[in-house]
C-alpha positions as a Markdown table, in Angstrom:
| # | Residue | x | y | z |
|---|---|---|---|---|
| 1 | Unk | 0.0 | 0.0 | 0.0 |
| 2 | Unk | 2.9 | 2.0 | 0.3 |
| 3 | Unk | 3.0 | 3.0 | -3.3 |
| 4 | Unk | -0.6 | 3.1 | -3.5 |
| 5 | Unk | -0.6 | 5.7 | -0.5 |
| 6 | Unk | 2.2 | 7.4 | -2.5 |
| 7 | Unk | 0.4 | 7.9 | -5.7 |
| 8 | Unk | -2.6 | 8.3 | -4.1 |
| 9 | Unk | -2.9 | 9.7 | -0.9 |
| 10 | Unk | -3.7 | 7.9 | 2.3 |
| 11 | Unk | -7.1 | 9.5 | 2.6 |
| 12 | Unk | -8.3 | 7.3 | -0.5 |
| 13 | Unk | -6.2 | 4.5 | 0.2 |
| 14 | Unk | -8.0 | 4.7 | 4.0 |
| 15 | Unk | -11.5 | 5.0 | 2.0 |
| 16 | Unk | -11.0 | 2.0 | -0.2 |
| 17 | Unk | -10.1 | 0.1 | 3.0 |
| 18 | Unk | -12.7 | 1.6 | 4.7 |
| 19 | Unk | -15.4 | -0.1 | 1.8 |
| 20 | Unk | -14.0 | -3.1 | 1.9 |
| 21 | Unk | -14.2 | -3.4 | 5.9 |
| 22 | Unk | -17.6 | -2.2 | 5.6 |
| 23 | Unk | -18.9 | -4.8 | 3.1 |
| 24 | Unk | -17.3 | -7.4 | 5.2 |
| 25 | Unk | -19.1 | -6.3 | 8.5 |
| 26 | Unk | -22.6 | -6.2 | 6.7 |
| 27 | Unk | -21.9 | -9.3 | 4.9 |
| 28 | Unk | -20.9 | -10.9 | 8.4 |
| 29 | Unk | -24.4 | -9.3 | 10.3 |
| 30 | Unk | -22.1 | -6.9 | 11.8 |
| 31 | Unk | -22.2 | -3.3 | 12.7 |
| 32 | Unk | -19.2 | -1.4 | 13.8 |
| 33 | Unk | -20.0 | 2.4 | 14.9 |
| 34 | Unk | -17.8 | 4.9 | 12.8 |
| 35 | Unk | -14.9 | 5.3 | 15.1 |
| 36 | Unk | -14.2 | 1.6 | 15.1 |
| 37 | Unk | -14.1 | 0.8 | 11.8 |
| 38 | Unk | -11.5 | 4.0 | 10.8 |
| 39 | Unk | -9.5 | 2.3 | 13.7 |
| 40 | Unk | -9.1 | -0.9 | 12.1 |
| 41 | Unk | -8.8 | 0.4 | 8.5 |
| 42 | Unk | -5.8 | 2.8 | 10.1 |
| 43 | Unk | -4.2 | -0.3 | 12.1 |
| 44 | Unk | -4.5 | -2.1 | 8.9 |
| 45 | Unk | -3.1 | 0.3 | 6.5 |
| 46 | Unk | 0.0 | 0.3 | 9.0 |
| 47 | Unk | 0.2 | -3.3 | 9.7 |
| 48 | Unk | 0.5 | -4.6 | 6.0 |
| 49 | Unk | 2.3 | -1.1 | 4.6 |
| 50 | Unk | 4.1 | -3.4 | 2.1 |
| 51 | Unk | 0.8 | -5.7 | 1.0 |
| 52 | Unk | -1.6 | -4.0 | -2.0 |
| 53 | Unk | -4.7 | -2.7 | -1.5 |
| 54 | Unk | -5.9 | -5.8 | -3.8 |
| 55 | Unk | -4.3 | -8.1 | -0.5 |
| 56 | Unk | -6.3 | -6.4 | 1.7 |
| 57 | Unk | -9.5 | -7.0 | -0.7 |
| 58 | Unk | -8.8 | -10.7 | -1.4 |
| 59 | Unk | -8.4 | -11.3 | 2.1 |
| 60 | Unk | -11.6 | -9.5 | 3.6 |
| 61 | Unk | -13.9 | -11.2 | 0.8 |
| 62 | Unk | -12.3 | -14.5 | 1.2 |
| 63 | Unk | -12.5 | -14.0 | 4.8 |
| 64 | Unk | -16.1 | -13.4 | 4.8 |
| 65 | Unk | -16.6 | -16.4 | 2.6 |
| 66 | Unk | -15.2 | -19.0 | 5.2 |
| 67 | Unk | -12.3 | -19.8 | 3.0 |
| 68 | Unk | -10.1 | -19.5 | 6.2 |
| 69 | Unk | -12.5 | -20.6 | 8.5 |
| 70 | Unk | -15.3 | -19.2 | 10.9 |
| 71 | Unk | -14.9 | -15.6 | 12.1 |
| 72 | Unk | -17.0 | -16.6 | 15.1 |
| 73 | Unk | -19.2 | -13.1 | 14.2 |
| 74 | Unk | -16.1 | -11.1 | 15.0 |
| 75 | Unk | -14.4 | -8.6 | 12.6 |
| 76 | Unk | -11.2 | -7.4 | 15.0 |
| 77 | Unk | -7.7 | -7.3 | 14.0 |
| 78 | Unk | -6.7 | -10.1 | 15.6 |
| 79 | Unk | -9.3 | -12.3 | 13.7 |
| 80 | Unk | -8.2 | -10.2 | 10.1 |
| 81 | Unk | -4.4 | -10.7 | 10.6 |
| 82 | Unk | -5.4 | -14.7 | 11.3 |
| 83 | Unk | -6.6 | -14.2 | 7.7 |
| 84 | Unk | -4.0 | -11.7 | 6.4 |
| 85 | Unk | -1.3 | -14.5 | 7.4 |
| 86 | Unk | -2.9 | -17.1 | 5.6 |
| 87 | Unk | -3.7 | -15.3 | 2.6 |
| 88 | Unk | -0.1 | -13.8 | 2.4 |
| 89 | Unk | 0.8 | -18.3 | 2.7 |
| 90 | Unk | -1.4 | -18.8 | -0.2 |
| 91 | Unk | 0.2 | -16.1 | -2.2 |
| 92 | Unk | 3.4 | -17.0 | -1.7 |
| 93 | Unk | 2.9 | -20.7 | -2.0 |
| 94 | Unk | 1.1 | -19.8 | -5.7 |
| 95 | Unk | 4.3 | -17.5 | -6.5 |
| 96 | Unk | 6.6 | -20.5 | -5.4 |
| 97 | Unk | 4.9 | -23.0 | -8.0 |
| 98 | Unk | 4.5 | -20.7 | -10.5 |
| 99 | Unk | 8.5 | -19.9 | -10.6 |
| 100 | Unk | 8.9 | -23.1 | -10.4 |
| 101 | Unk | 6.8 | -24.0 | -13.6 |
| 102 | Unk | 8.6 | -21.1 | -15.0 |
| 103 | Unk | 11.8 | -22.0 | -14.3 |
| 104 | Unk | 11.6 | -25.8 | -15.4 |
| 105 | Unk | 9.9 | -24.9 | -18.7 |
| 106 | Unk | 12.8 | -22.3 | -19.6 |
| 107 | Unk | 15.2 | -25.8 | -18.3 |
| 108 | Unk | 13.7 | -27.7 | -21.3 |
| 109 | Unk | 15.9 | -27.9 | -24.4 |
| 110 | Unk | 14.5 | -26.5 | -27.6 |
């Protein structure tokens, strides 16, 4: 997000993160009040400085699909950096196979 604040600004990089928080809360039943939720976007933005907005997104919607298990109707920081880390494992696991595809095709004589 770094970049992203950089080209940017960190007032619309905190309003995307802001959207996406907020359709994960209604999406989950919840309701956070306003101060709350600018909280969390804030601690989020500074948290994962060097993860993309898209990260951020992926991981919320996936999140609130059950892809990384139950949320137990909670939307903290503590249950989103549960998420972040596996996410952030998936990503680099998909990066690792796919250099390795790419390196063993370049490998193959012509």
């Amino acid at each position: 997000m770094m970049l992203q604040i950089k080209d940017n600004g960190k007032q619309i990089v905190k309003g995307k993160v802001l959207g996406f928080i907020t359709k994960c809360s209604i999406q989950l039943g919840l309701s956070f009040d306003v101060s709350f939720m600018d909280t969390l976007a804030e601690d989020l933005i500074d948290r994962y400085t060097y993860e993309s907005i898209e990260d951020i997104a992926e991981c919320l919607k996936k999140g609130r699909q059950g892809f990384y298990g139950t949320s137990y109707n909670k939307l903290t920081m503590i249950v989103i950096s549960d998420w972040m880390q596996k996410h952030l494992s998936d990503k680099s696991e998909a990066r690792e196979k796919y250099l390795k595809a790419t390196y063993q095709t370049s490998k193959e004589p012509l």
